[in-house]
C-alpha positions as CSV (number, residue, x, y, z in Angstrom):
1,X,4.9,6.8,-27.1
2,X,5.2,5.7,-23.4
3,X,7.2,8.5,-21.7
4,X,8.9,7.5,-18.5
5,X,9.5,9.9,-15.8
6,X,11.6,8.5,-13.0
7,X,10.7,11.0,-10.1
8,X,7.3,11.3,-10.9
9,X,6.4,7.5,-8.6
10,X,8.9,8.4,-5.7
11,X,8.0,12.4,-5.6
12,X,4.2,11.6,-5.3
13,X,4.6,8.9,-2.4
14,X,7.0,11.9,-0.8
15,X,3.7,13.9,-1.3
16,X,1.3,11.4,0.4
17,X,3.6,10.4,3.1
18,X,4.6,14.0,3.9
19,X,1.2,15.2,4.2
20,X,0.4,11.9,6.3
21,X,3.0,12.9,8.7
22,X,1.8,16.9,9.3
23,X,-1.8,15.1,9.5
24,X,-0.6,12.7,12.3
25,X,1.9,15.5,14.0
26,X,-2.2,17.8,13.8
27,X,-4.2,14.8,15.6
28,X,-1.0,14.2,18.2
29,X,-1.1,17.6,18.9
30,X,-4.5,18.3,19.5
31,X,-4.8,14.9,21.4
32,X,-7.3,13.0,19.1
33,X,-4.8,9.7,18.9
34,X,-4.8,9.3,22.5
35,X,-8.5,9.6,22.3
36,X,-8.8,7.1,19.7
37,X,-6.4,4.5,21.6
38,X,-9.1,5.1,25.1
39,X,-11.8,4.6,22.3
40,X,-11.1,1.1,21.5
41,X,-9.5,-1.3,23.7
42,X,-9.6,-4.7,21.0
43,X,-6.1,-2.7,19.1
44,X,-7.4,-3.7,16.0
45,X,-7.4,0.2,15.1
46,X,-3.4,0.5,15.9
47,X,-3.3,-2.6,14.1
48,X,-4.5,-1.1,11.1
49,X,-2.4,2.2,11.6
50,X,0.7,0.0,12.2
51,X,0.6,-2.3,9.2
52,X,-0.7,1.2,7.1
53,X,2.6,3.2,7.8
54,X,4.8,-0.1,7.6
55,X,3.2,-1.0,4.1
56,X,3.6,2.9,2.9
57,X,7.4,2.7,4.2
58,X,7.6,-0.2,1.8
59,X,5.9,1.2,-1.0
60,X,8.4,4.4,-1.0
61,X,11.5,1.9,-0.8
62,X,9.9,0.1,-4.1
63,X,9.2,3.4,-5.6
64,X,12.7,4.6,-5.1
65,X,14.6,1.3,-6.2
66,X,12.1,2.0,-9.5
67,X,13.2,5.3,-9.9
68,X,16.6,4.1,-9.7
69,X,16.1,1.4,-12.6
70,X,14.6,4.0,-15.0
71,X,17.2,6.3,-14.3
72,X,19.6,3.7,-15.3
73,X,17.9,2.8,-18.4
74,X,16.4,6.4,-19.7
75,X,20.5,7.5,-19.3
76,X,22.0,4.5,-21.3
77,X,19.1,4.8,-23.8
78,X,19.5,8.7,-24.3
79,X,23.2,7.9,-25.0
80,X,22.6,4.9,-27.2
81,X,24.4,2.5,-25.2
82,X,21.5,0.0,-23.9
83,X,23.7,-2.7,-25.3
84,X,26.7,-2.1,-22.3
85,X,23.5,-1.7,-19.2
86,X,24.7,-3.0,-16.6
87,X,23.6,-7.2,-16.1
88,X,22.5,-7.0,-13.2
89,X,20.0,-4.2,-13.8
90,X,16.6,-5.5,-14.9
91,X,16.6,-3.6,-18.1
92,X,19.9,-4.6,-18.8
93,X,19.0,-8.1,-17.6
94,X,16.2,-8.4,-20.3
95,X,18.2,-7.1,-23.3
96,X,20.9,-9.7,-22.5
97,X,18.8,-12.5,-22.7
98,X,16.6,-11.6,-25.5
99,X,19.6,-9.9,-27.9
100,X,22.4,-12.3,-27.5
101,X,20.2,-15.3,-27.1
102,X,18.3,-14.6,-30.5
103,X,16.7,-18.6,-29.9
104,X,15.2,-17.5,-26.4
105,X,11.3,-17.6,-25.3
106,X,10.9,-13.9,-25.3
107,X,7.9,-14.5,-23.8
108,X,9.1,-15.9,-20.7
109,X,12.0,-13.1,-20.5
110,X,8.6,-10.9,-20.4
111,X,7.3,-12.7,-17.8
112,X,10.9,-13.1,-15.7
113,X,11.3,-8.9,-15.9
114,X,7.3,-8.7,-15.0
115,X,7.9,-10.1,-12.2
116,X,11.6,-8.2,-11.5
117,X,9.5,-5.3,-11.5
118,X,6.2,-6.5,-9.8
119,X,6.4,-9.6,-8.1
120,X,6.7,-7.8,-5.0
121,X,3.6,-6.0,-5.0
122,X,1.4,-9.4,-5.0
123,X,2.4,-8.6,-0.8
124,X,1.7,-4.8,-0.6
125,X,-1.8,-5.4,-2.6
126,X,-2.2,-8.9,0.1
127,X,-1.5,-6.2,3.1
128,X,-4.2,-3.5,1.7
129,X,-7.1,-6.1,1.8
130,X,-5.6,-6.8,5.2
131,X,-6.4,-3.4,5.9
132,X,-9.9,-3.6,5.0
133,X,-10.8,-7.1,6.3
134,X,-9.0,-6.0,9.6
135,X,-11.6,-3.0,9.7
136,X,-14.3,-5.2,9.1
137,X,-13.3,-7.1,11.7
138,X,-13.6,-4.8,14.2
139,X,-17.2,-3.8,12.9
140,X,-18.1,-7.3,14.1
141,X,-15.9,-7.4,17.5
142,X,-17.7,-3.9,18.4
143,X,-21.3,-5.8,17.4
144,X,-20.4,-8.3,19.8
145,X,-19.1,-6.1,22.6
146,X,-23.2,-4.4,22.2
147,X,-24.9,-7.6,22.3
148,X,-22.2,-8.6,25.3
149,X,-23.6,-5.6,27.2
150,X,-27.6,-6.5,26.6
151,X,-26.8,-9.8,27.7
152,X,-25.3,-8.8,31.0
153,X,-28.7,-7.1,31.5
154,X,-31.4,-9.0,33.8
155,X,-34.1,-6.2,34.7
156,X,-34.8,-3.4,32.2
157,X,-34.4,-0.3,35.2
158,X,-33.5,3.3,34.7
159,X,-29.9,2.9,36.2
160,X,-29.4,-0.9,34.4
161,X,-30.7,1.2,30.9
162,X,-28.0,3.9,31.2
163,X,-25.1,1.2,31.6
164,X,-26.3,-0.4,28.7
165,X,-26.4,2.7,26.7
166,X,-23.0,3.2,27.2
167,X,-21.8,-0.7,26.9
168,X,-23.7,0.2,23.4
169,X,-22.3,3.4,22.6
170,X,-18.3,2.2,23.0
171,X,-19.4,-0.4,21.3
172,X,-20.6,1.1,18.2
173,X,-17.7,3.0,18.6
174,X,-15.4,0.4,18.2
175,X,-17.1,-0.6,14.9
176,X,-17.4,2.8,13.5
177,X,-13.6,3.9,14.5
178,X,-12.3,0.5,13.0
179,X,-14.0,0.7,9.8
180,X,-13.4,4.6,8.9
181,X,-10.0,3.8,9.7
182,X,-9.5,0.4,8.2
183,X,-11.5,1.9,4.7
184,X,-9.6,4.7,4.8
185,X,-5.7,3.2,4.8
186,X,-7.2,0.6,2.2
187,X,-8.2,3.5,-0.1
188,X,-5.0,5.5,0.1
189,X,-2.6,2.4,-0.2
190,X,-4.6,0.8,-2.9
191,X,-4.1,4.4,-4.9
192,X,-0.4,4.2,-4.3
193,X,-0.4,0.8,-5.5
194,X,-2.4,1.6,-8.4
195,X,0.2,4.1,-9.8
196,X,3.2,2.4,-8.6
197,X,1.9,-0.7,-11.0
198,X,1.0,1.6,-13.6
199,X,4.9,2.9,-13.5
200,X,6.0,-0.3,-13.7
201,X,3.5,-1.1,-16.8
202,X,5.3,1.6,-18.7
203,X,8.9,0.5,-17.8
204,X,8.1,-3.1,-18.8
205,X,6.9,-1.3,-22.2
206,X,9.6,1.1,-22.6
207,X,12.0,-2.1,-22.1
208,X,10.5,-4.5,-24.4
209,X,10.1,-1.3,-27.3
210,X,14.2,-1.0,-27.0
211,X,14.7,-4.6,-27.2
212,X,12.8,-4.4,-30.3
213,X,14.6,-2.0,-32.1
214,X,17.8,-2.8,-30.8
């Protein structure tokens, strides 16, 4: 039987985004961010940092308002009261419909608490291949910054040949820095995603299964 465990979602993006925070308090502290703003000047790496923590607030609000509605439904089922949820709850929402409505497409009450529960998500999944586009993005602005620098080139001396190298080197910085970082707030917000869905899946189940034995 699908168990539900309302604190299990929230308490694990608590985990994430607490260890995030000492990890970003670590790199203030020994100076690396400010290193990493001087090491690329296109801001498509704050970009990415920016729309990681903003998505990740997000995802902690949706986890909590989850772990609200399962708390609401777990207590009235344990009591054996699903039938007084509240309406505007969405598992109380559902039961409404599809037990004093026997006539109704409970198919399409499916669909309408589907998306109750994960409509939203179609955004936070849009912003985490954001993430990774924006990081691929900045691969190919740090390409073009090198090939920017071997154009500015005329004669191929020993002082032109050093300038180069380092036109080169930030700019194979820039790509590097922007796809590590970019791959790495895709992986970690696509993981969240994954389980907050996967909550959600069992909710939806856990619902439905009560409807049907109500």
């Amino acid at each position: 039987m699908n168990t539900l465990d309302p604190d299990r979602i929230f308490l694990r993006w608590c985990a994430v985004f607490g260890l995030l925070m000492f990890i970003t308090y670590v790199l203030w502290r020994a100076g690396i961010w400010d290193t990493l703003n001087s090491a690329d000047s296109t801001g498509i790496t704050q970009a990415i940092v920016v729309f990681f923590f903003l998505a990740l607030l997000w995802l902690g609000n949706r986890s909590y308002v989850l772990r609200a509605q399962e708390i609401v439904f777990l207590k009235h089922r344990e009591q054996g009261r699903l039938a007084v949820l509240p309406k505007d709850s969405w598992a109380g929402e559902y039961l409404c419909a599809v037990t004093r409505h026997p006539h109704v497409d409970k198919a399409v009450c499916q669909q309408t608490l589907g998306e109750r529960v994960q409509g939203r998500h179609e955004i936070a999944w849009w912003v985490n291949g954001l993430l990774l586009k924006l990081g691929l993005l900045g691969t190919v602005a740090g390409f073009i910054l090198m090939s920017l620098q071997v154009g500015k080139v005329a004669t191929f001396d020993l002082d032109k040949i050093q300038t180069l190298l380092k036109g080169m080197t930030y700019g194979m910085g820039v790509a590097l820095l922007t796809t590590l970082v970019g791959l790495c707030a895709n992986i970690i917000l696509g993981w969240m995603l994954l389980l907050l869905d996967r909550e959600g899946d069992k909710f939806i189940v856990a619902v439905t299964q009560a409807a049907e034995a109500s």
